[in-house]
C-alpha positions, 0 to 999 in steps of 0.5 A: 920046809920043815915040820915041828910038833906043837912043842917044839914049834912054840919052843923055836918060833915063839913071841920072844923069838919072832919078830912080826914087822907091821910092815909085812903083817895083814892084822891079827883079826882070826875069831874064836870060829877061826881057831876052832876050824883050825884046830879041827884040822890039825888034829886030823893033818890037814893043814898043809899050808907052810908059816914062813919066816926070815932067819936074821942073822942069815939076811944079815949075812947076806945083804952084806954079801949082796951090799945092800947096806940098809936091809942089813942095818935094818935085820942088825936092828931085829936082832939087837932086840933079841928076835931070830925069826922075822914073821912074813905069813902065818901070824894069826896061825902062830899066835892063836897056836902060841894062845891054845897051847899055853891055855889063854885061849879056849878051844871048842869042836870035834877033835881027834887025839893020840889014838885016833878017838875023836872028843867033843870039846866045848870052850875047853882050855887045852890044858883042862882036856883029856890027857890023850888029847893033849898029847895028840895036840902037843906031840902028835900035830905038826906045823910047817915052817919055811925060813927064808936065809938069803933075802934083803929088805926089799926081798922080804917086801915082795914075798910079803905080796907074792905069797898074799896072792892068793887072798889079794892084798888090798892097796893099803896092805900093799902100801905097808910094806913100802919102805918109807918112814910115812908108813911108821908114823901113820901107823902108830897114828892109828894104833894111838886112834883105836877108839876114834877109828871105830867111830868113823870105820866099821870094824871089818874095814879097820881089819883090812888096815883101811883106818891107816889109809883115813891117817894118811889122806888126813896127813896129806889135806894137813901137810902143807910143805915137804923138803924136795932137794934140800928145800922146802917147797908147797906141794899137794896130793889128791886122795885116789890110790895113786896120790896115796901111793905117790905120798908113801913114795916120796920117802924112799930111801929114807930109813928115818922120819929124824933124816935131816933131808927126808921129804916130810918135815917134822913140823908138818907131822907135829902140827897134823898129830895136834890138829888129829888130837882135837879132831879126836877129842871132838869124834869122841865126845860128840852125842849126835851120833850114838855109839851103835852108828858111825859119823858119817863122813860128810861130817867127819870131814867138816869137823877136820877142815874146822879143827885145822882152821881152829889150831892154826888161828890159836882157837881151842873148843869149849864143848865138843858136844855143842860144837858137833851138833852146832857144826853140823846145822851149819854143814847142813844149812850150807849143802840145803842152800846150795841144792836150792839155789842150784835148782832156781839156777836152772830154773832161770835158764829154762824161764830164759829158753835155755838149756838147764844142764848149763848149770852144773853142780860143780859150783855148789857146796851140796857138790863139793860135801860129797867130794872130800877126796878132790882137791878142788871141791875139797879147798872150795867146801874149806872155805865157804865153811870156815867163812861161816864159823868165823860168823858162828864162834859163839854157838860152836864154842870157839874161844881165843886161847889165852897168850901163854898157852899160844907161847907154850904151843 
């Protein structure tokens, strides 16, 4: 381990320098409150805890010497782009430390400089602040930095969660460190999905990466097909943390999504990304729900069931608004019904001298709304609501798609 100065540290182990891998990052989410604790504590020496990075050109070397041929391809990679570091902890530490020390972030508390006087700051730019402070903050505060040189990919993954153990990772965290080619395309799906995401997922939840597991649940109810030993075959998952894991897994051992033999077939990630555009476009333009409250998921999910069912039959929505708040009568009409019909079900068998509880809820569209993570209740809800929209074109505003445009598609 070893101790560099805020100059030095910015020097060796800046932006163009290190490479922070979405697989081995929790997300930036460190507020101005973080940085002004932070910076308190290092002024004073208080901060122990080590950034630790892989050297590259090192875990080249040494994945060829254990021959592990694909991590050594993989930091051959991150070296081509012209990074010497890979980050595996410390990236909200390095970039709000890389953001004060070049001005683009202010900092606010009671901060000591180089002779030991203490200065109450308020949303001072560091380069704005006393000069002896300065000096103290640029010169006199170290940062720890562990680098790593003997480590393969696989190694890198298991550092990633050994060294979050002390502030659990939650399952899909874990699940971005996988080496799967799944992960890379659910991951720019929800870079690409920023503003739907926060219309169906409080903010704190995205933090934790939970928008990349909605991506991959609706990748897994939209995937149809995989290739399994060289053949494409039907094959579906449940929505619990093992299915998921199990969805991830299925590509290991393939580096690339182009892998003519890699389990998920690119017209499968072709037709889920168009069916999500349009599940998207209607997220943000509906104006049932305000921007203050989230869609709940009820509808979100029928709104996903709808827009699969309209781009696989060449049908296109006119008006989202309209087709949301008409949607939604429908979904709601359904679950109604159903709890009243459920309710005169068990009445007939109390009339009949028979127990009600013989009636279950399982039968019933109300069951199956709250269910979208079960297979069964999830296809049964599919099809008593795509029944009723085949008889509700007119209100959702589902029109045909004319001929070229199907020939285009």
């Amino acid at each position: 381990m070893n101790n560099f100065n805020l100059k030095n540290f910015i020097k060796e182990f800046n932006d163009k320098k290190v490479y922070y891998d979405p697989r081995f990052q929790r997300r930036v989410v460190w507020n101005t409150d973080n940085t002004n604790k932070y910076f308190k504590s290092l002024t004073r020496g208080w901060t122990i805890t080590p950034i630790v990075v892989l050297e590259v050109d090192s875990c080249i070397e040494y994945s060829e010497t254990v021959g592990d041929g694909p991590a050594a391809e993989y930091f051959e990679d991150v070296k081509s782009k012209g990074y010497k570091y890979i980050s595996l902890d410390g990236q909200n530490r390095s970039k709000h430390i890389e953001d004060v020390y070049n001005s683009k972030t202010t900092v606010s508390g009671n901060l000591k400089d180089a002779d030991g006087k203490f200065h109450d700051i308020k949303n001072k730019f560091l380069k704005d602040m006393d000069q002896r402070l300065i000096d103290h903050i640029t010169t006199g505060c170290n940062v720890s930095v562990v680098v790593v040189k003997e480590a393969t990919r696989d190694d890198a993954s298991d550092m990633f969660q050994a060294l979050n153990d002390g502030e659990p990772l939650n399952d899909q965290e874990k699940r971005q460190a996988i080496d799967t080619p799944i992960a890379d395309v659910i991951r720019e799906l929800s870079k690409e999905k920023k503003s739907t995401s926060v219309r169906i997922l409080p903010k704190a939840r995205i933090s934790r990466m939970e928008d990349d597991e909605i991506y991959a649940k609706m990748l897994m109810v939209l995937f149809k097909e995989y290739r399994v030993d060289g053949k494409t075959v039907a094959k579906s998952y449940g929505l619990s943390k093992f299915g998921i894991n199990d969805f991830y897994n299925l590509g290991l051992g393939f580096s690339n999504i182009n892998d003519p033999e890699c389990p998920y077939l690119l017209s499968e990630i072709d037709r889920a990304k168009e069916i999500i555009k349009l599940f998207s476009a209607v997220m943000l333009h509906q104006t049932k729900v305000p921007n203050s409250q989230l869609i709940p998921r009820k509808n979100w999910w029928a709104v996903l069931h709808v827009c699969e069912w309209a781009f696989d039959n060449n049908y296109k929505i006119q008006d989202y608004s309209q087709f949301y708040d008409y949607l939604k009568s429908i979904d709601d009409k359904l679950a109604t019904d159903s709890e009243t019909q459920f309710s005169v079900d068990r009445q007939k068998k109390i009339a009949s001298g028979l127990d009600p509880d013989e009636v279950t809820k399982q039968g019933y569209y109300f069951n199956w709304r709250s269910l979208p993570h079960q297979a069964s209740p999830r296809a049964n809800r599919h099809e008593a609501l795509i029944e009723e929209v085949e008889n509700n074109l007119t209100n959702l505003t589902i029109r045909l798609k004319s001929v070229n445009a199907k020939r285009a598609a």
